[in-house]
C-alpha positions in Angstrom: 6.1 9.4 -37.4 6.7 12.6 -39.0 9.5 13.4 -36.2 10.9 10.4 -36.9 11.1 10.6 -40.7 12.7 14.1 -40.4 15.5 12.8 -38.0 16.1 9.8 -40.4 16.4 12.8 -43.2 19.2 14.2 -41.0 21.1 11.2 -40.4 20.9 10.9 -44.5 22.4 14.4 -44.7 25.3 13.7 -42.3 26.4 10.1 -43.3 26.5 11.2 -47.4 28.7 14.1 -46.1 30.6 11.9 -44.8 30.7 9.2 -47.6 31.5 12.0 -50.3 34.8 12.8 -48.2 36.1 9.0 -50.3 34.6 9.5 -53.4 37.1 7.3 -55.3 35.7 4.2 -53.5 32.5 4.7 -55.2 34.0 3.0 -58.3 35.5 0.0 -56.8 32.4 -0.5 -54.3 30.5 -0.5 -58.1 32.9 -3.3 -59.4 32.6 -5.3 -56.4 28.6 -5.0 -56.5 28.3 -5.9 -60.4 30.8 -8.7 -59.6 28.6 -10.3 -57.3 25.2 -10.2 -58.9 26.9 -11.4 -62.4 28.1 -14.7 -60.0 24.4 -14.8 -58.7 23.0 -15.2 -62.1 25.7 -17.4 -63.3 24.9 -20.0 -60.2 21.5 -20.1 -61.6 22.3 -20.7 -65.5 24.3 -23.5 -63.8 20.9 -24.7 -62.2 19.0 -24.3 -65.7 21.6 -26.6 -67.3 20.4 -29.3 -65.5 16.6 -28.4 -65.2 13.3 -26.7 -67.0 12.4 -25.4 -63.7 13.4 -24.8 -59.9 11.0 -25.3 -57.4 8.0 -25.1 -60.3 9.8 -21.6 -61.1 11.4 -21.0 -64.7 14.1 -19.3 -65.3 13.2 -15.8 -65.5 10.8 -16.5 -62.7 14.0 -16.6 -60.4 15.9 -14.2 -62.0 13.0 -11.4 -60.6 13.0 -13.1 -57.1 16.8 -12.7 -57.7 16.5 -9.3 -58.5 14.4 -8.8 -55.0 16.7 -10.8 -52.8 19.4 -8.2 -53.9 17.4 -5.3 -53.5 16.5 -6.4 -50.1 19.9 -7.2 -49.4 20.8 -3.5 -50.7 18.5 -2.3 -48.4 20.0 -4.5 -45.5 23.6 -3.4 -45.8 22.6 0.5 -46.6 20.9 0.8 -43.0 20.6 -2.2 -40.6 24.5 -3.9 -40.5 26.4 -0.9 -40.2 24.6 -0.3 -36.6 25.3 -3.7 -35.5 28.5 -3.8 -35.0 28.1 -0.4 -33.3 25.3 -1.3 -31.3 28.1 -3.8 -29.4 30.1 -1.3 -28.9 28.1 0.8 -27.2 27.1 -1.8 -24.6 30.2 -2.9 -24.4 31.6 0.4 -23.3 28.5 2.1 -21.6 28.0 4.5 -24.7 24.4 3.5 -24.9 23.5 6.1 -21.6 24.1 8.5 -24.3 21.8 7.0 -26.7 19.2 6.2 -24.2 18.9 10.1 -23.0 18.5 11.5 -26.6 15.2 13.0 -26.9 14.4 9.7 -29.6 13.2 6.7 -29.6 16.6 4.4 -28.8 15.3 1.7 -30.9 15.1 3.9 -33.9 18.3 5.6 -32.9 20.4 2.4 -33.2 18.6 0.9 -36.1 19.3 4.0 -38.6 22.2 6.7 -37.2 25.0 5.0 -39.6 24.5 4.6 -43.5 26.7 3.4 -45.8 25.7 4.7 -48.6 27.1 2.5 -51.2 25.4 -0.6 -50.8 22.3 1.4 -52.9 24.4 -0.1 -55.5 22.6 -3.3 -54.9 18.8 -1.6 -54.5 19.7 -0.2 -58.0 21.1 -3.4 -59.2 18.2 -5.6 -57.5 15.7 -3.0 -59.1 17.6 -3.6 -62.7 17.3 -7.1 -62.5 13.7 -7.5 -62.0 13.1 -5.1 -64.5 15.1 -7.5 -66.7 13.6 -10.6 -65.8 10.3 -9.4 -66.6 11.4 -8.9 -70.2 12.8 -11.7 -70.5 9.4 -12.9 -69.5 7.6 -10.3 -71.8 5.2 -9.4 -69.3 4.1 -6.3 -68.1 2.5 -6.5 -64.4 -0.9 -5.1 -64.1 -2.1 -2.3 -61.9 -3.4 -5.2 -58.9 -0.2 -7.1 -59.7 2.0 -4.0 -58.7 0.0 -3.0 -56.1 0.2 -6.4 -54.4 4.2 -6.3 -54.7 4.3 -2.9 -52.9 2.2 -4.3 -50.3 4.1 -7.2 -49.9 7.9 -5.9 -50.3 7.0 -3.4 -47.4 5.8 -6.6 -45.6 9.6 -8.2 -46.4 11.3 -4.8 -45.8 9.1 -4.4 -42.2 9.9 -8.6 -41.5 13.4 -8.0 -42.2 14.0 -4.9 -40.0 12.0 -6.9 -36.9 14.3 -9.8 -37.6 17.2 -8.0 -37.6 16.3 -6.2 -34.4 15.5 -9.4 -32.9 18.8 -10.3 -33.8 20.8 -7.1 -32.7 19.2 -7.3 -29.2 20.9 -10.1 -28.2 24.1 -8.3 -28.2 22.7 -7.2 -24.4 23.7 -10.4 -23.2 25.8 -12.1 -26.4 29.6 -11.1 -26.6 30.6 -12.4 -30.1 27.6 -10.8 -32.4 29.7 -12.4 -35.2 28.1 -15.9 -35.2 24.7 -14.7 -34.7 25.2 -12.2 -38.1 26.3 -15.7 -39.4 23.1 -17.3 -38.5 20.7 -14.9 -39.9 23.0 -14.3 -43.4 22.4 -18.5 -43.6 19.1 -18.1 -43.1 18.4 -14.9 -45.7 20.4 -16.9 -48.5 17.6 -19.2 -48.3 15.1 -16.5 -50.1 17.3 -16.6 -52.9 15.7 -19.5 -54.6 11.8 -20.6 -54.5 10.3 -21.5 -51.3 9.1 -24.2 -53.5 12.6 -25.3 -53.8 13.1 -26.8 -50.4 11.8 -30.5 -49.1 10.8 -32.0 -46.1 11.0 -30.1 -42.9 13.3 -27.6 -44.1 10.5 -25.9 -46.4 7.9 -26.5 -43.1 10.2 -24.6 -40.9 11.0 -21.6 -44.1 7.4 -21.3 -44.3 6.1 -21.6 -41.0 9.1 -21.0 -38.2 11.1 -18.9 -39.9 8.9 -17.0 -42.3 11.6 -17.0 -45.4 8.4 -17.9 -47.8 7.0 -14.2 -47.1 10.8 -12.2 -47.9 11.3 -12.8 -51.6 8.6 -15.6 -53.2 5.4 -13.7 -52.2 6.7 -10.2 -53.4 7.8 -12.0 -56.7 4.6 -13.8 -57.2 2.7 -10.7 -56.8 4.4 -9.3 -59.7 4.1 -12.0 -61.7 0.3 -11.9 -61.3 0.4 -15.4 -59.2 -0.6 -13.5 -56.2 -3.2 -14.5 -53.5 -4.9 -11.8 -51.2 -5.1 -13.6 -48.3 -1.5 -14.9 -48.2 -0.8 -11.2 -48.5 -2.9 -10.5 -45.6 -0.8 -12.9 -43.9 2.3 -11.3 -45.2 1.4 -7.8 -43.6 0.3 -9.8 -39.7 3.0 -12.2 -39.7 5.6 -8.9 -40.5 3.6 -6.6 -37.7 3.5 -9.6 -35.0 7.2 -9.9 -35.6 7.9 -6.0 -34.9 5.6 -5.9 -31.9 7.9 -8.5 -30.5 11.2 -7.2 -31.5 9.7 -4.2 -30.1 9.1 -6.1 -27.2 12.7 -7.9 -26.8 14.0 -4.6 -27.2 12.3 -3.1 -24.0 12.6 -5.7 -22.1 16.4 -5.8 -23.1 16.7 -2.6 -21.9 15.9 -3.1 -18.4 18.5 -5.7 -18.0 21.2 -3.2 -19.7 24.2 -1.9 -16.7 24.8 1.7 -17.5 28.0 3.5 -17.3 26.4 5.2 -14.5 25.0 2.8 -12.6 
């Protein structure tokens, strides 16, 4: 782990040096970022004119779950898309032999070498907005309260990344990666909004198939005190069973990869 967290520190190092070379991006990257969130909250006033409540959640209520699903989001575009595209490319052309004999873990390799730096905009902003939600609310979270949202963002953060792998993985044997990335943005808008929100089968398959209910609503109910210690629990095995078996898929990916060599 420690290896691993010091090679992570290097690619860090090497992508901002890169990233400072267009500085004047930074501004319009900014625009673009403040641009978006503003439209988010806006779609939700539009909700509120028509309702006390969404899902059982009030207004400020989704404005924090808001501000989560952009941090999240933040943290998706900072480290896990950029390497996707890449990732094709490299089977694609038999780059990955290079990959493969680096003296790290490939899996690691491919999930983190390329930042893009910017997108912390949207951590910041995410971060901003729950702050703000919460006084809206005028409520301060207690100690347990915080505690449980740690414990269950890295649960979202950890669910996200095995997802994500998952998805990346099946660029071994998929050409166009494009409608997959479509399929899994459709899916992470869901976490937008309440759990709560969704009827019918729908909310049985968020909840259940596709664990959307663990990504935003349990780290937002946490900090607003709602929290429940054994859906937490939950939280922390559904997120580890889904890493062992994107952990898994990756492996066994592997062994069905043709080399440039071979």
């Amino acid at each position: 782990m420690q290896r691993h967290w010091r090679i992570f520190r290097e690619f860090f190092r090497t992508c901002l040096v890169e990233e400072l070379e267009y500085r004047s991006e930074f501004i319009g990257n900014l625009l673009s970022s403040v641009f978006g969130i503003g439209i988010a909250i806006l779609t939700i006033q539009i909700f509120f004119y028509q309702t006390d409540q969404l899902g059982g959640w009030v207004y400020e209520d989704v404005i924090i779950l808001l501000g989560i699903f952009n941090f999240l989001q933040g943290l998706i575009d900072f480290a896990l898309r950029p390497n996707m595209s890449r990732l094709l490319q490299h089977i694609r052309r038999g780059t990955l032999d290079y990959v493969l004999t680096k003296p790290v873990d490939s899996m690691f390799y491919v999930s983190f070498r390329h930042l893009v730096f910017w997108r912390l905009i949207d951590v910041v902003l995410g971060g901003g907005l729950i702050v703000y939600g919460l006084m809206q609310k005028q409520y301060i979270p207690s100690l347990s309260d915080f505690l449980m949202f740690v414990v269950s963002m890295f649960s979202s953060i950890v669910l996200i990344y095995a997802l994500w792998m998952l998805l990346m993985t099946t660029a071994f044997w998929v050409i166009r990666m494009d409608d997959l990335s479509f399929v899994f943005n459709s899916f992470f808008e869901t976490t937008r909004f309440p759990i709560t929100m969704y009827q019918g089968w729908l909310r049985i398959v968020l909840t259940y198939v596709l664990p959307a209910a663990f990504i935003t609503s349990t780290p937002a109910a946490a900090l607003l005190g709602q929290w429940n210690g054994v859906t937490t629990l939950v939280s922390l095995v559904v997120a580890g069973v889904f890493l062992w078996l994107s952990r898994r898929f990756w492996r066994f990916a592997l062994r069905s990869y043709t080399s440039a060599s071979s």
